[in-house]
C-alpha positions as CSV (number, residue, x, y, z in Angstrom):
1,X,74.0,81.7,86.3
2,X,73.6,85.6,85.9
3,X,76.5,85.7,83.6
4,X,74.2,87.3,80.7
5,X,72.4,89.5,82.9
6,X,75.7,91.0,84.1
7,X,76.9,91.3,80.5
8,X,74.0,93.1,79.4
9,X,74.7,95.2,82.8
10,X,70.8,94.1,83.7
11,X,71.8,93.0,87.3
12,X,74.6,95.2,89.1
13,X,76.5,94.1,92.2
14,X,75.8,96.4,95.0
15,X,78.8,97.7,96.6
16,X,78.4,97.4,100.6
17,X,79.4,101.0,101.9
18,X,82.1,99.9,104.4
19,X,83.9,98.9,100.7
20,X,82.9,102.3,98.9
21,X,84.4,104.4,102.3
22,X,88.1,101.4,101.8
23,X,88.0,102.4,98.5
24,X,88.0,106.3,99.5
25,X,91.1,105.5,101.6
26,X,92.0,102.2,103.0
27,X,94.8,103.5,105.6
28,X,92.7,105.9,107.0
29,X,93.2,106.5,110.6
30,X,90.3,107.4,112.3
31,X,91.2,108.9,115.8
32,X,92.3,106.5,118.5
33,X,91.4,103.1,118.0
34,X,91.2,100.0,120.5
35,X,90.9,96.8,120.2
36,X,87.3,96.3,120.2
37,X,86.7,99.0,117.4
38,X,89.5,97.6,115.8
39,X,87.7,94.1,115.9
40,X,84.5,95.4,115.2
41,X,85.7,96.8,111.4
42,X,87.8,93.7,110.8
43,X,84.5,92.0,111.4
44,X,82.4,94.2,109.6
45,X,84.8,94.1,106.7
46,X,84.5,89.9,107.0
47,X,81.6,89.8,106.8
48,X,81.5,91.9,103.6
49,X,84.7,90.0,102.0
50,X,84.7,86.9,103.1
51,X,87.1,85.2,105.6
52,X,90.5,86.4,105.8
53,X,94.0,83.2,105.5
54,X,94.3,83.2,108.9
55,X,90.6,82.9,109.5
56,X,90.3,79.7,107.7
57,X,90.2,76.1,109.0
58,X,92.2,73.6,105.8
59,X,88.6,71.3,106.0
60,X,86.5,74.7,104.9
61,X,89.2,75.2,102.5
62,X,88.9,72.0,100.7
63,X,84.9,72.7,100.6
64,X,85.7,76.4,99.2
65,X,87.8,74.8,96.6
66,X,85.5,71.9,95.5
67,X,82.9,74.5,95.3
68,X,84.5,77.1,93.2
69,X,85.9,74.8,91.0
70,X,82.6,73.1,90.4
71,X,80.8,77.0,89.6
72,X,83.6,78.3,87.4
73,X,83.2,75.4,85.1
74,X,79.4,75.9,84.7
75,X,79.7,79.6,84.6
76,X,82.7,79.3,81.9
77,X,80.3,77.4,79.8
78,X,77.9,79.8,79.9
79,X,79.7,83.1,79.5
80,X,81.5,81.0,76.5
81,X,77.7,80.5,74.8
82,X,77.4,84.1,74.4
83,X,79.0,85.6,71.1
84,X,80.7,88.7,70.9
85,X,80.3,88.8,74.8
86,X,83.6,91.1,75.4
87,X,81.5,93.6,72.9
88,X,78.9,93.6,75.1
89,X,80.7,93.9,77.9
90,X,82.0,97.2,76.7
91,X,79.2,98.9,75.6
92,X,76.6,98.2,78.2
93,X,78.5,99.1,81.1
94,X,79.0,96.0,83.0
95,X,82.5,95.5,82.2
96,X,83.4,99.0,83.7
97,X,81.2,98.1,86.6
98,X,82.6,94.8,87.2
99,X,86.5,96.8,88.0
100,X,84.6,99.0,90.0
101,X,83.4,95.8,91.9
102,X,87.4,94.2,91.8
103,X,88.7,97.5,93.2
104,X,86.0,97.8,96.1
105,X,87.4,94.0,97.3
106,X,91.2,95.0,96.6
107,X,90.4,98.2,99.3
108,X,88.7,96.3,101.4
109,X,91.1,93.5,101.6
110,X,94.1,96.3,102.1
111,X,91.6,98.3,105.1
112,X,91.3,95.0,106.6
113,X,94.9,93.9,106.5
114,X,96.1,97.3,107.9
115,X,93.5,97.3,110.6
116,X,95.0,94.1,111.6
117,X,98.6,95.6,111.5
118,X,97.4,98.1,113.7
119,X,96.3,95.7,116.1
120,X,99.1,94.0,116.1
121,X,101.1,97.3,116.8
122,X,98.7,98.0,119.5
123,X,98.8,94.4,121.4
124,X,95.4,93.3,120.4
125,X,94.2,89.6,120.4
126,X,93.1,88.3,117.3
127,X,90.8,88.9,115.0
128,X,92.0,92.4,115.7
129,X,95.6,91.3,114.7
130,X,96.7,88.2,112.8
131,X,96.4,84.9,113.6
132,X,99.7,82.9,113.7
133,X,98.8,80.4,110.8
134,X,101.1,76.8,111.4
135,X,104.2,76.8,109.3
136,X,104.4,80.6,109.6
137,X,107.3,82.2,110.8
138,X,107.7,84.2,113.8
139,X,107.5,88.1,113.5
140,X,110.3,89.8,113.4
141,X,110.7,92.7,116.3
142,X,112.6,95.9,114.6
């Protein structure tokens, strides 16, 4: 529970810079790519983000969801304890910081996605190109 700390901008979340370079440009094209460098950022980028929908198994979402649920009601007490904590927020910094955070994890969810467009595109095997998740439709060729 770091919630106070963050408001009072005493601890700061470290962007990883794979996310500061997304955030720079997330549909950069960098020269020919194959497959394996394509696989190798996707990866990189994964490891950073988290697992991408069609990387996840329904039993480790189930856990995922137990677990998140579990922290965001302890943390919600917490942050709730704190008076005037928008105020706080503001004026130390943190809550600036914080969409700086947000917006490093949008980018890197869009370089990721792309990247695994342009796999597709190319042929590649997953994770360099989606996984067909069940109950999906097929892709529609242009």
């Amino acid at each position: 529970m770091t919630s106070p700390l963050r408001d009072l901008n005493l601890i700061k979340t470290k962007i990883p810079p794979i996310l500061v370079q997304a955030v720079d440009n997330p549909y950069a094209r960098s020269g020919q790519r194959s497959c394996v460098t394509l696989r190798k950022e996707i990866s990189d980028l994964s490891e950073v983000l988290g697992d991408d929908f069609d990387d996840r198994s329904p039993e480790r979402e189930a856990e995922d969801g137990d677990e998140k649920a579990a922290y965001g009601v302890v943390a919600s007490v917490v942050s709730d304890i704190i008076p005037m904590r928008s105020w706080i927020r503001k004026l130390s910094g943190a809550e600036r910081r914080d969409r700086k955070v947000q917006e490093a994890i949008a980018a890197g969810i869009a370089r990721r996605s792309y990247l695994k467009g342009v796999g597709q595109a190319r042929g590649c095997k997953p994770p360099a190109a989606p996984r067909a998740i069940a109950g999906s439709l097929p892709a529609v060729k242009p």
